[in-house]
PyMOL Python script that loads the backbone (N, CA, C, O; Angstrom):
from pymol import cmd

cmd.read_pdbstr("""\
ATOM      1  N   UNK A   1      17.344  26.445  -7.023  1.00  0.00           N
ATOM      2  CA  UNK A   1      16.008  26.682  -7.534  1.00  0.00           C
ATOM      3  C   UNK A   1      15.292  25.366  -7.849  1.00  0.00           C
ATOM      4  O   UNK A   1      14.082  25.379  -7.628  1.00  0.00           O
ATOM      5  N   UNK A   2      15.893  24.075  -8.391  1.00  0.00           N
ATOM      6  CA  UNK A   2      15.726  23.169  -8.806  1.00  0.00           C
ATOM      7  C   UNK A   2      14.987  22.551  -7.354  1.00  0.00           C
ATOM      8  O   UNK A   2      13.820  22.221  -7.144  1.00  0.00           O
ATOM      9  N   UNK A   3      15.941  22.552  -6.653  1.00  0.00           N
ATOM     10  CA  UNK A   3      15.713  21.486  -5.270  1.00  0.00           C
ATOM     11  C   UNK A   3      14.701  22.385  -4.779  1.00  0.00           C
ATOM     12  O   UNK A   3      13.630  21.784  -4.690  1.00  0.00           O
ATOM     13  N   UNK A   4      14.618  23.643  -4.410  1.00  0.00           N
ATOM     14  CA  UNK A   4      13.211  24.081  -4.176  1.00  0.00           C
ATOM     15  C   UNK A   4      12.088  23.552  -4.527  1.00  0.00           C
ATOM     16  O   UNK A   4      11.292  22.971  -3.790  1.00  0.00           O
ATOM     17  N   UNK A   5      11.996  23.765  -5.785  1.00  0.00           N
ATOM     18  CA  UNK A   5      10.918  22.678  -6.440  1.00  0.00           C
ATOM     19  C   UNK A   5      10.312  21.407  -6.274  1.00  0.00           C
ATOM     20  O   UNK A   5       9.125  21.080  -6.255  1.00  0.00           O
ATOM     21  N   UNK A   6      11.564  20.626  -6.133  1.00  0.00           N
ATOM     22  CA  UNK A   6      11.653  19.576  -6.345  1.00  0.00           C
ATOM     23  C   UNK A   6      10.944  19.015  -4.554  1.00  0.00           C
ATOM     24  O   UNK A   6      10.231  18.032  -4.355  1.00  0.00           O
ATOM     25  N   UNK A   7      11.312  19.752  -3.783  1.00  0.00           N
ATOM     26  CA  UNK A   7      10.778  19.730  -2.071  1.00  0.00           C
ATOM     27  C   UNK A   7       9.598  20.219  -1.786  1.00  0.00           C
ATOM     28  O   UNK A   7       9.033  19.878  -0.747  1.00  0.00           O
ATOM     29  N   UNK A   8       8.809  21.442  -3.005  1.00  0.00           N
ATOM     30  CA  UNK A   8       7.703  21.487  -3.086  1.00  0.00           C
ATOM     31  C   UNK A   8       6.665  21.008  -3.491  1.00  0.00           C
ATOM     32  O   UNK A   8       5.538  21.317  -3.104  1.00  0.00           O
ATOM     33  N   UNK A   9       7.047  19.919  -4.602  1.00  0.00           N
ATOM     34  CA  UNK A   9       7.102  18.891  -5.329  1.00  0.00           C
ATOM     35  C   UNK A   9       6.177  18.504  -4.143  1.00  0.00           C
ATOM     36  O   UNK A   9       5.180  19.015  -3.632  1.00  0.00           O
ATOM     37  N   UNK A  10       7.059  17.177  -3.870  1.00  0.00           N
ATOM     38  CA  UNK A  10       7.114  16.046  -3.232  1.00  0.00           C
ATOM     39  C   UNK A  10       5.994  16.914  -1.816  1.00  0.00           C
ATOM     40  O   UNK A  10       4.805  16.596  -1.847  1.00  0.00           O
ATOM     41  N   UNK A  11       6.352  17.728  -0.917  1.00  0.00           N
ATOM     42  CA  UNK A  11       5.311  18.364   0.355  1.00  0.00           C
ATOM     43  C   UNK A  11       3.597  18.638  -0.853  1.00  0.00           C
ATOM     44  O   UNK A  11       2.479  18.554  -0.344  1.00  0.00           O
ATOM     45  N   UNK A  12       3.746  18.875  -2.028  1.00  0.00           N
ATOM     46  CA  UNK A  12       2.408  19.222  -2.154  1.00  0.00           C
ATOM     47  C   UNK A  12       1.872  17.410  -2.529  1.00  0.00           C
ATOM     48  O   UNK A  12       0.750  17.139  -2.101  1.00  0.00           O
ATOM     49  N   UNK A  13       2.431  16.557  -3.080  1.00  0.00           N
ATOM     50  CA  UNK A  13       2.321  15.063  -3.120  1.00  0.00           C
ATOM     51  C   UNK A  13       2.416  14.392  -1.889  1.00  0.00           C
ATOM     52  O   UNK A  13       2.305  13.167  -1.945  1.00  0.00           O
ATOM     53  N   UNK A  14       2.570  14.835  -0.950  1.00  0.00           N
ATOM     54  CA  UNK A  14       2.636  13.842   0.741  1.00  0.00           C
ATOM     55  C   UNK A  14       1.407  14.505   1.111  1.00  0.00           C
ATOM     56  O   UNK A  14       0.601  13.798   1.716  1.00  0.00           O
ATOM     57  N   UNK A  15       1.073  15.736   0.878  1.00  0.00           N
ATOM     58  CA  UNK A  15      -0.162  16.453   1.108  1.00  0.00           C
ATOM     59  C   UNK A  15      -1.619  15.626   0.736  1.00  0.00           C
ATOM     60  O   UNK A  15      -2.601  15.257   1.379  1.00  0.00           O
ATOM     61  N   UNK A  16      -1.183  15.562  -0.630  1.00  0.00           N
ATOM     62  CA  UNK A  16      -2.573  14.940  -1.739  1.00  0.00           C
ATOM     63  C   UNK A  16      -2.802  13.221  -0.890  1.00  0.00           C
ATOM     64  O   UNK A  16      -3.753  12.542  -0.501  1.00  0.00           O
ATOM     65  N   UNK A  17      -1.324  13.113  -0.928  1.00  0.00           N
ATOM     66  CA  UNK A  17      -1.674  11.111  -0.195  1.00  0.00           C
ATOM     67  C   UNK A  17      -2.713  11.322   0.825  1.00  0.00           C
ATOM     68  O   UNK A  17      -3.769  10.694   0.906  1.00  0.00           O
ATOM     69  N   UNK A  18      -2.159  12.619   1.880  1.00  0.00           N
ATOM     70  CA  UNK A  18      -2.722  12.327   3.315  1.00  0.00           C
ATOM     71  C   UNK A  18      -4.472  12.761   3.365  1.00  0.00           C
ATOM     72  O   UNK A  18      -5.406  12.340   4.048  1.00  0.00           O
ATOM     73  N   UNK A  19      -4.387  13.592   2.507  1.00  0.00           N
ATOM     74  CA  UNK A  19      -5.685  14.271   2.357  1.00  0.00           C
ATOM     75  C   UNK A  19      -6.413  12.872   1.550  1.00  0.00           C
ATOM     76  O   UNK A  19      -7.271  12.632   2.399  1.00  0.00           O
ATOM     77  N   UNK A  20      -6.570  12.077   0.744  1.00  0.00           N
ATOM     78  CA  UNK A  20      -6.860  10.847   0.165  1.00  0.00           C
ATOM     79  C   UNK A  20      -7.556  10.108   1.566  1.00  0.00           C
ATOM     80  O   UNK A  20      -8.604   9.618   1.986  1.00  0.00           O
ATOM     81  N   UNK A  21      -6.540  10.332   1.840  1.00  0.00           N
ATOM     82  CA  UNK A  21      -6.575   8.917   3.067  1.00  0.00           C
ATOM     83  C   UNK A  21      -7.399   9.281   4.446  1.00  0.00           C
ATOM     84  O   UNK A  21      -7.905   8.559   5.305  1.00  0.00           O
ATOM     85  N   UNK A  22      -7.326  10.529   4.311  1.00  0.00           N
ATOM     86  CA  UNK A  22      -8.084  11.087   5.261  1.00  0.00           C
ATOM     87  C   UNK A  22      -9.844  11.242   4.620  1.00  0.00           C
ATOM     88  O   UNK A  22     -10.777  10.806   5.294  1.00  0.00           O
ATOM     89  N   UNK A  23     -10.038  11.819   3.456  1.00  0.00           N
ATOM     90  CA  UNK A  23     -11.146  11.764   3.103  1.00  0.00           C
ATOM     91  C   UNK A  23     -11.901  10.370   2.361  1.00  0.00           C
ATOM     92  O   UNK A  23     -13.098  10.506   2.107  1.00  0.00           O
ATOM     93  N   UNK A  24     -11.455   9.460   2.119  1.00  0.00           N
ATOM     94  CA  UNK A  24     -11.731   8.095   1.437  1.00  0.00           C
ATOM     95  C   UNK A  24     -11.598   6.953   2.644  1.00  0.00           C
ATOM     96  O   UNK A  24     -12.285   5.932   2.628  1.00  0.00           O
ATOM     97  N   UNK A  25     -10.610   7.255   3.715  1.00  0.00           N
ATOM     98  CA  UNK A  25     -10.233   5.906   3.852  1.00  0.00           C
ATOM     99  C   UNK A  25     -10.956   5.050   4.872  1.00  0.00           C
ATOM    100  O   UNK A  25     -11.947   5.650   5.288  1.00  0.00           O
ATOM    101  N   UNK A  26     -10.824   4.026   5.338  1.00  0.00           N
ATOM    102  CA  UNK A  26      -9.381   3.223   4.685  1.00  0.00           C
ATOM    103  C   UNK A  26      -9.970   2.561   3.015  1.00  0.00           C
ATOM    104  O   UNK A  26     -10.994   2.020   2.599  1.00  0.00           O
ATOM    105  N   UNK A  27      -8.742   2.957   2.484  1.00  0.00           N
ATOM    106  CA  UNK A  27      -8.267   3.444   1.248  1.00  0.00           C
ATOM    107  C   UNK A  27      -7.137   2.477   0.996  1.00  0.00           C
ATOM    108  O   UNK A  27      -6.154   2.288   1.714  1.00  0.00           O
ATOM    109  N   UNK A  28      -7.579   1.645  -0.641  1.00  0.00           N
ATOM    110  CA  UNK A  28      -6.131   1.386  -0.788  1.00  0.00           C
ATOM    111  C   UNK A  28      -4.866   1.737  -1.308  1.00  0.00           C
ATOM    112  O   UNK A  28      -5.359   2.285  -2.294  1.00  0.00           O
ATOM    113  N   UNK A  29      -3.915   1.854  -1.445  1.00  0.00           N
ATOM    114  CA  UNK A  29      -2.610   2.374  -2.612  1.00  0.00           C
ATOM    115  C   UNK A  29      -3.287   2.353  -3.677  1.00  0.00           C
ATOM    116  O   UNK A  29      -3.592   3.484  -4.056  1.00  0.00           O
ATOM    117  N   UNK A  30      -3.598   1.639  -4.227  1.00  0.00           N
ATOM    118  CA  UNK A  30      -3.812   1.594  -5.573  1.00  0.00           C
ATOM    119  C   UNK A  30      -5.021   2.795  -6.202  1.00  0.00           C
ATOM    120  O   UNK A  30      -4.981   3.361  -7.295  1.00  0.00           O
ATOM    121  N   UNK A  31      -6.235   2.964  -4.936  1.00  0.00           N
ATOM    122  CA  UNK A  31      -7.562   4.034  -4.821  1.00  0.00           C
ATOM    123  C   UNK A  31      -6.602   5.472  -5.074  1.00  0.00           C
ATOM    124  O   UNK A  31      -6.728   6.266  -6.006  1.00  0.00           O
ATOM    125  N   UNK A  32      -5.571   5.536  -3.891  1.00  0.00           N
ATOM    126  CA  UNK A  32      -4.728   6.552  -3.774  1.00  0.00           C
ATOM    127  C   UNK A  32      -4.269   7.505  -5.198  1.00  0.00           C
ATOM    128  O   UNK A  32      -4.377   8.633  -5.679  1.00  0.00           O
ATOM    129  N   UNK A  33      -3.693   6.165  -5.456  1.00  0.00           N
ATOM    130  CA  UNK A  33      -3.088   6.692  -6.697  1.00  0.00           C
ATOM    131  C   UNK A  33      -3.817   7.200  -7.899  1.00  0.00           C
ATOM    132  O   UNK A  33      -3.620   8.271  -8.473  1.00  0.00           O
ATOM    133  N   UNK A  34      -5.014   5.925  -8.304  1.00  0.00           N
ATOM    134  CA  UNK A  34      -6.049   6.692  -9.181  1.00  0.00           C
ATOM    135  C   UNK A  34      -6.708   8.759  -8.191  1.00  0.00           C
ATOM    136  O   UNK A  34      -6.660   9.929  -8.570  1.00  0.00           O
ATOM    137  N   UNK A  35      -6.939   8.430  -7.599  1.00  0.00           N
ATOM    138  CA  UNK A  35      -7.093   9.679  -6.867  1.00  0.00           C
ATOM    139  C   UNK A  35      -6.168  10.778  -6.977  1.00  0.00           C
ATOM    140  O   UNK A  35      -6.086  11.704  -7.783  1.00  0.00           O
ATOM    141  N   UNK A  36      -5.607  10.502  -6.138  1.00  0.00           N
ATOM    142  CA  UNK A  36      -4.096  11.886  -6.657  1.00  0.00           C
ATOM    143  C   UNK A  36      -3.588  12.187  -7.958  1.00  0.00           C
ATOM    144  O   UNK A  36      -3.224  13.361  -8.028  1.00  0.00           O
ATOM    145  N   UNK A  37      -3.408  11.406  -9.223  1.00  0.00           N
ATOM    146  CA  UNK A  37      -2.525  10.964 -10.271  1.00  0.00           C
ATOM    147  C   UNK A  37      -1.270  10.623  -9.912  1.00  0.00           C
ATOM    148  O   UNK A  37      -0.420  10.853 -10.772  1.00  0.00           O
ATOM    149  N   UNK A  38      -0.788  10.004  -8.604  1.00  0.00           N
ATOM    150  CA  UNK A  38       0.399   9.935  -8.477  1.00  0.00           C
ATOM    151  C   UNK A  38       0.746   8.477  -9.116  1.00  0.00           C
ATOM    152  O   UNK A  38      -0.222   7.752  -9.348  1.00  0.00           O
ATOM    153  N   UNK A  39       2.093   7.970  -9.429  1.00  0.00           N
ATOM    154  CA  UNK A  39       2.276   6.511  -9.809  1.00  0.00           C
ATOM    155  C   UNK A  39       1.799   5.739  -8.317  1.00  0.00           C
ATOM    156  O   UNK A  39       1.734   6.380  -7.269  1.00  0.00           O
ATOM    157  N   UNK A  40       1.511   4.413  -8.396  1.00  0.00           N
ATOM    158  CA  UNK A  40       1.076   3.683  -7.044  1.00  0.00           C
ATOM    159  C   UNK A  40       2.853   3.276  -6.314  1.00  0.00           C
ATOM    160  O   UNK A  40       3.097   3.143  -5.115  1.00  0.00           O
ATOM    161  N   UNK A  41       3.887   3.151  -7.502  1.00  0.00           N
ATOM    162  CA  UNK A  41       5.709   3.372  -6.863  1.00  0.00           C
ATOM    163  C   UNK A  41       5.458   4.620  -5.307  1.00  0.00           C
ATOM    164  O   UNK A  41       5.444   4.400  -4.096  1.00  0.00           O
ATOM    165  N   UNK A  42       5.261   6.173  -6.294  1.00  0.00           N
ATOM    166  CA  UNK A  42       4.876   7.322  -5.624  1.00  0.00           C
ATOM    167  C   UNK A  42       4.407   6.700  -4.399  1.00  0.00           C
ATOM    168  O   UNK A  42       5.098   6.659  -3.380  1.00  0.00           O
ATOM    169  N   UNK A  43       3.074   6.148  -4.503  1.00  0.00           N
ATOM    170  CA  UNK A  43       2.153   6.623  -3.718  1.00  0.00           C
ATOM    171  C   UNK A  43       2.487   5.668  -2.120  1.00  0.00           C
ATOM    172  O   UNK A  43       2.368   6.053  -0.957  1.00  0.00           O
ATOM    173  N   UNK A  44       3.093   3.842  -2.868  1.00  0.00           N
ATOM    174  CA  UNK A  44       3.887   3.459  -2.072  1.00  0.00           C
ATOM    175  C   UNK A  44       4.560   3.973  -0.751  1.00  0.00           C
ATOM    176  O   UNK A  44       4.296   3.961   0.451  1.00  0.00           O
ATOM    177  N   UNK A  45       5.672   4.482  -1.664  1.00  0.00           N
ATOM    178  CA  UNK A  45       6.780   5.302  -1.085  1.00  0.00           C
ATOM    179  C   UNK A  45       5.938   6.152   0.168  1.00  0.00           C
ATOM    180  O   UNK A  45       6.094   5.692   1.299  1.00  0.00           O
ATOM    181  N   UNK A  46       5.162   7.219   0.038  1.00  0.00           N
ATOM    182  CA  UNK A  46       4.808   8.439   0.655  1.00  0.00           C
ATOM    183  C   UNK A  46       3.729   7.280   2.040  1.00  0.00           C
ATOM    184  O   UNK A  46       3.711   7.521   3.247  1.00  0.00           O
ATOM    185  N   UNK A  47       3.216   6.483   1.570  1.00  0.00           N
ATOM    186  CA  UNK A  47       2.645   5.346   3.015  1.00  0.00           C
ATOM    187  C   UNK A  47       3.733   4.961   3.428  1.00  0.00           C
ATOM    188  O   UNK A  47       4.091   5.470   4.490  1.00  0.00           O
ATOM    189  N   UNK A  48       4.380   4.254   2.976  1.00  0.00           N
ATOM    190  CA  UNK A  48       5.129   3.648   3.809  1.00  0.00           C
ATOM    191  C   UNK A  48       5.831   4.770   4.829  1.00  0.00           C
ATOM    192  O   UNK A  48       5.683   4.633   6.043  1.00  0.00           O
ATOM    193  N   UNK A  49       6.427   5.632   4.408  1.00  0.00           N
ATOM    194  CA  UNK A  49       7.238   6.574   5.357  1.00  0.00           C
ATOM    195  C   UNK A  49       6.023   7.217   5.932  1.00  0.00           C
ATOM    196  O   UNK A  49       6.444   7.476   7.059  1.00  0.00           O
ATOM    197  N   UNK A  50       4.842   7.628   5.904  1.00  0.00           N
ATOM    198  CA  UNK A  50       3.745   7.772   6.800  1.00  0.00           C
ATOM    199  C   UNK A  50       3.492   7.158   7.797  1.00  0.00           C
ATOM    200  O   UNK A  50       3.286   7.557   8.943  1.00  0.00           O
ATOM    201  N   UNK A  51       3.505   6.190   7.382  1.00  0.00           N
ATOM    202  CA  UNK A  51       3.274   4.636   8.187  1.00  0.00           C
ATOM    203  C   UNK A  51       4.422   4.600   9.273  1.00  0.00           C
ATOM    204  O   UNK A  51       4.165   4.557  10.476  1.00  0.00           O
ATOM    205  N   UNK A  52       5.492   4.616   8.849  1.00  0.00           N
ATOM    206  CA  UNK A  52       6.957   5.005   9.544  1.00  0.00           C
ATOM    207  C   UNK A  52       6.926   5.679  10.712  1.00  0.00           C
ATOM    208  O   UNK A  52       7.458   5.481  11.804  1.00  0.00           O
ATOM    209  N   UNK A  53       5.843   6.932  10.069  1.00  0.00           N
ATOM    210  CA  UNK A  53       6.261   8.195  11.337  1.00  0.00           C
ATOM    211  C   UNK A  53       5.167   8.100  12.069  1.00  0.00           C
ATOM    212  O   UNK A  53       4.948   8.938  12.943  1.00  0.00           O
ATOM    213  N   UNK A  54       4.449   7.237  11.868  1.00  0.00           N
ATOM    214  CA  UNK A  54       2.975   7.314  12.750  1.00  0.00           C
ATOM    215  C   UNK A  54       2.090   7.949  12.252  1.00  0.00           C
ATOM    216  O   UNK A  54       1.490   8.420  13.219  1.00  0.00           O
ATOM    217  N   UNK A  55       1.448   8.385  11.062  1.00  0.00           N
ATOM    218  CA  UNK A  55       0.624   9.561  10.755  1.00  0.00           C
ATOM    219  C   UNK A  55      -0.358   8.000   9.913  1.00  0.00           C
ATOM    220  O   UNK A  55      -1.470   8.192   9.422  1.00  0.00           O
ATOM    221  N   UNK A  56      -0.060   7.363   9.907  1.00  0.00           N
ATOM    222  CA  UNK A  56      -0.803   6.332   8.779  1.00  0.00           C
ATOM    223  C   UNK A  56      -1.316   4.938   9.029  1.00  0.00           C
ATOM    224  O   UNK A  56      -1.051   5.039  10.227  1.00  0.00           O
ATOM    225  N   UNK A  57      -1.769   3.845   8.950  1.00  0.00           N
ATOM    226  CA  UNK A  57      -1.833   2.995   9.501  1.00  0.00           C
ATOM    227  C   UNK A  57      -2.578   1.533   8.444  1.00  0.00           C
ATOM    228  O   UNK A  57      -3.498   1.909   7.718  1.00  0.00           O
ATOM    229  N   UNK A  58      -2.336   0.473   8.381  1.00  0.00           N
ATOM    230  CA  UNK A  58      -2.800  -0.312   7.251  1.00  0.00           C
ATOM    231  C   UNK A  58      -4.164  -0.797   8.647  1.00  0.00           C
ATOM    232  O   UNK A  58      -4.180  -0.796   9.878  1.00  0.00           O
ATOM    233  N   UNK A  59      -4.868  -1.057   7.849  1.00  0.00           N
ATOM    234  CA  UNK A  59      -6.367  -1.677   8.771  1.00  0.00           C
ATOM    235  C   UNK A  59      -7.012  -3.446   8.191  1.00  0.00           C
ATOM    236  O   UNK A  59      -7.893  -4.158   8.672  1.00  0.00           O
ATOM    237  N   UNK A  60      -6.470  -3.565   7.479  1.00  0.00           N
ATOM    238  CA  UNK A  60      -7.226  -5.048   6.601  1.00  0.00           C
ATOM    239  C   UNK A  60      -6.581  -4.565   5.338  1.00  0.00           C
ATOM    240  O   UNK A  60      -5.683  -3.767   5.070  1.00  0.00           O
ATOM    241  N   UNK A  61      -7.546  -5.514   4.525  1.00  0.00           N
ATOM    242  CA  UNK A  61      -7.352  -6.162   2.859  1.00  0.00           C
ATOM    243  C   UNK A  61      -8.558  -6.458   2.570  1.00  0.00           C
ATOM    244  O   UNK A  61      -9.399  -7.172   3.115  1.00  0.00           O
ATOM    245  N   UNK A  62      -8.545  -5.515   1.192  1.00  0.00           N
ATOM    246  CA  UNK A  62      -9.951  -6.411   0.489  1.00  0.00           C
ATOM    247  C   UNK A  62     -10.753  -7.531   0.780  1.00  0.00           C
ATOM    248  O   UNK A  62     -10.412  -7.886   1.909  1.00  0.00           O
ATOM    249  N   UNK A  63     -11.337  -8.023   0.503  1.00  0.00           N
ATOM    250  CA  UNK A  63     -11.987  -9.053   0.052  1.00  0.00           C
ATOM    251  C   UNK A  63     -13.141  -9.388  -0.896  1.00  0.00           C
ATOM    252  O   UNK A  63     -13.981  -8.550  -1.223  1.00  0.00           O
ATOM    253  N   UNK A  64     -13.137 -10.690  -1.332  1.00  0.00           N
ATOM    254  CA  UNK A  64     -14.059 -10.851  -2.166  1.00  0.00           C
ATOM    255  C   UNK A  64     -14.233 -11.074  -4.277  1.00  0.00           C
ATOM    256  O   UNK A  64     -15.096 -11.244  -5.139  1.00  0.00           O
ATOM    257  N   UNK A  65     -12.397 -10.873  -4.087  1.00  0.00           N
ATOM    258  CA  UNK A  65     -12.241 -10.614  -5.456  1.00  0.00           C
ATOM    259  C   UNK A  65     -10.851 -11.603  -5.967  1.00  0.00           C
ATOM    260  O   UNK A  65      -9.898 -11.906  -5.249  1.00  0.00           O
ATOM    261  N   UNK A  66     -11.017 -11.913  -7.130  1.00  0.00           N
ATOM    262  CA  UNK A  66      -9.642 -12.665  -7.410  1.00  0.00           C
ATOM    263  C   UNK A  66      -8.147 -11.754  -7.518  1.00  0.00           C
ATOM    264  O   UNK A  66      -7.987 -10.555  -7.745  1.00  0.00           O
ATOM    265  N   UNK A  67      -7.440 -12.526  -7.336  1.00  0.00           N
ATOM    266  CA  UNK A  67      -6.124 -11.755  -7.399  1.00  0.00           C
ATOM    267  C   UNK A  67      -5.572 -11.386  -6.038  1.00  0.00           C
ATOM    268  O   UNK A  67      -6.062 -11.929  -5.048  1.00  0.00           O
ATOM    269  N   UNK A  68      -4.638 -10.549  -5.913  1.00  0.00           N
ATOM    270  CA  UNK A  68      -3.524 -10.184  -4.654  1.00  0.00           C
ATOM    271  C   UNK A  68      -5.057  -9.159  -3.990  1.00  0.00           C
ATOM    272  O   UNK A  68      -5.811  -8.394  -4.591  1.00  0.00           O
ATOM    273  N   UNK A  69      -5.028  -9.510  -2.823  1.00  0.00           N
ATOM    274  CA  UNK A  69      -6.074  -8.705  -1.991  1.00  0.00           C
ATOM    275  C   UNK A  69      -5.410  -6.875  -1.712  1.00  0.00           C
ATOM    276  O   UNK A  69      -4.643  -6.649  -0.776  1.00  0.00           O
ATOM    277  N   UNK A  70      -5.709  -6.142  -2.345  1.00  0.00           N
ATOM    278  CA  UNK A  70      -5.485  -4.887  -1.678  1.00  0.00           C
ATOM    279  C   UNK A  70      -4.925  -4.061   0.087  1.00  0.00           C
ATOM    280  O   UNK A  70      -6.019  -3.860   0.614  1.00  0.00           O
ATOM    281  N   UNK A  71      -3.984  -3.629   0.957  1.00  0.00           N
ATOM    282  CA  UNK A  71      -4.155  -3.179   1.891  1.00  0.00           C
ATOM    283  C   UNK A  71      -4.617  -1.616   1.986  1.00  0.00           C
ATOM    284  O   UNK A  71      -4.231  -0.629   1.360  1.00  0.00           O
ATOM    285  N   UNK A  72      -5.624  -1.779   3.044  1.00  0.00           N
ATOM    286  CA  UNK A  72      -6.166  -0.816   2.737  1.00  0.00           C
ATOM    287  C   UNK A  72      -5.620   0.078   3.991  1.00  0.00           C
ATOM    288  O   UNK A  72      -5.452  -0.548   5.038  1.00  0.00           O
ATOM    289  N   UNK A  73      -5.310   1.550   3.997  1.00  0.00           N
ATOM    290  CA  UNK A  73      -4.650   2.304   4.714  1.00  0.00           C
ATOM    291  C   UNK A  73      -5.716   3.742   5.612  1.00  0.00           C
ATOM    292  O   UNK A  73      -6.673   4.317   5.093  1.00  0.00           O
ATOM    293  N   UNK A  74      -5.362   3.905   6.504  1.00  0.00           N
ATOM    294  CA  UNK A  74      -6.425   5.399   7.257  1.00  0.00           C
ATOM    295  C   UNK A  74      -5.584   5.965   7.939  1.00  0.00           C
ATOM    296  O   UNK A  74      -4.434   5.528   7.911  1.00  0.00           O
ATOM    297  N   UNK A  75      -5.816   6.775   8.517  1.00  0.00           N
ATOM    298  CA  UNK A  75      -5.119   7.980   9.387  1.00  0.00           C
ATOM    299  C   UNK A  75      -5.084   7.341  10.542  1.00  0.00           C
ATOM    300  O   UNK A  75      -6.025   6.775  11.098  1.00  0.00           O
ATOM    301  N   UNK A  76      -3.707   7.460  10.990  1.00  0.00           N
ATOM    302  CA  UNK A  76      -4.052   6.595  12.526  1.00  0.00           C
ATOM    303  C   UNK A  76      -4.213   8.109  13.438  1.00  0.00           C
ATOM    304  O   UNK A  76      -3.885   9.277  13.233  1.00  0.00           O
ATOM    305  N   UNK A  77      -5.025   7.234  14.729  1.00  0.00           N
ATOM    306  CA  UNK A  77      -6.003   7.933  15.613  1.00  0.00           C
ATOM    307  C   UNK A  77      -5.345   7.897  16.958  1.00  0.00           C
ATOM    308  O   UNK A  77      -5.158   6.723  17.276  1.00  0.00           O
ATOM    309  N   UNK A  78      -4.902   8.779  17.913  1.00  0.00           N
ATOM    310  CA  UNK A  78      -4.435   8.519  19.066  1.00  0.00           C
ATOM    311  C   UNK A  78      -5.004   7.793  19.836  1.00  0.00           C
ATOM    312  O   UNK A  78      -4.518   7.567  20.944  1.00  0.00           O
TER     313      UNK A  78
END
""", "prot")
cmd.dss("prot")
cmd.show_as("cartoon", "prot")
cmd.util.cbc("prot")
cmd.orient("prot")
């Protein structure tokens, strides 16, 4: 019952990333996360293995601002 959950969990949170990224992007982790409420660890995690399987794609980095530049992420396109 637990692991049920816990797999519905996580499919309705890979959901919220992709839908983010699809309606905002390109979008960074960090946008993501304020967006979904997921932690940006979370939100990490669920790009990168996106990214992995082909469903995701990084496009650039911020600019214009001090500090570590943002990557910003979109739906990759056939």
């Amino acid at each position: 019952m637990v692991a049920s959950q816990s797999m519905n969990s996580m499919r309705m949170s890979r959901s919220a990333v992709i839908q983010a990224i699809a309606s905002f992007g390109p979008v960074s982790k960090a946008s993501i996360a304020t967006i979904t409420g997921l932690s940006k660890q979370t939100v990490s995690e669920f790009v990168a293995n996106l990214d992995s399987e082909g469903w995701v794609r990084t496009v650039g980095q911020t600019a214009g601002h001090a500090g570590r530049r943002a990557v910003l992420c979109e739906i990759s396109r056939p």
